[in-house]
N, C-alpha and C positions, 0 to 999 in steps of 0.2 A: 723834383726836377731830375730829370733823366740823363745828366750832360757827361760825354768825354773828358775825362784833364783836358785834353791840347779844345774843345767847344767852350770849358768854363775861362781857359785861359782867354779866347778870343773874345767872349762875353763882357770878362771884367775891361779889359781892353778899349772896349765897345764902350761900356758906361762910363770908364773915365775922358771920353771924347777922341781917343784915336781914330786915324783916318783908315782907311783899308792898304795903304801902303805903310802907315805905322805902325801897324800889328805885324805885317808882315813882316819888315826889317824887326823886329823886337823879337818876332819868334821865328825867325830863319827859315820861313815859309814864301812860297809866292803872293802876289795881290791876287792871282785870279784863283788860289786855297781861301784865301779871306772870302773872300766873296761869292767862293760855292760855300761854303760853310756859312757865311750867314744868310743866304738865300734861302739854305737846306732849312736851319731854323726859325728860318719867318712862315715858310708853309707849315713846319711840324708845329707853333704855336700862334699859328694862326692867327700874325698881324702882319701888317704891308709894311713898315718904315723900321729902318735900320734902329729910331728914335722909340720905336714903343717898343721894337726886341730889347734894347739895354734896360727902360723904365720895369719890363715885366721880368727881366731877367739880371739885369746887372746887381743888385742887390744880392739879391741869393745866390748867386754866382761867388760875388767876392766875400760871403760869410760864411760860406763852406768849410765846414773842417777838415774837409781833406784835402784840399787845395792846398796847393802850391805854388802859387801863382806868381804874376809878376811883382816885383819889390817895389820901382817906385809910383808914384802916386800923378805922374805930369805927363801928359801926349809928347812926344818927339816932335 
């Protein structure tokens, strides 16, 4: 898996249930950065629902070793 820090951050984000405005306030980004960024990787891995990007990517995302990701474990 091919991903950015600030793509794997949004990913694990994504799998723990945040909304696109939770990612965004958690990482000082806009909602409409969330949602070009996860658009961007729904076409590069080639599923339609924000729900099969986490299922296919959230996992690998947040077991990453070189991740740095967010600390805690709850949606805002």
């Amino acid at each position: 898996m091919n991903l950015t820090p600030r793509e794997r951050m949004i990913v694990v984000l994504l799998a723990k249930g945040y909304t696109d405005a939770a990612i965004a306030a958690k990482l000082d980004l806009s909602v409409r950065t969330i949602a070009y960024t996860l658009s961007s990787l729904m076409d590069r891995f080639g599923v339609s629902t924000r729900f099969q990007l986490g299922l296919r990517l959230g996992a690998e995302a947040s077991t990453h070793p070189d991740d740095e990701g967010p600390d805690d474990d709850e949606p805002e």
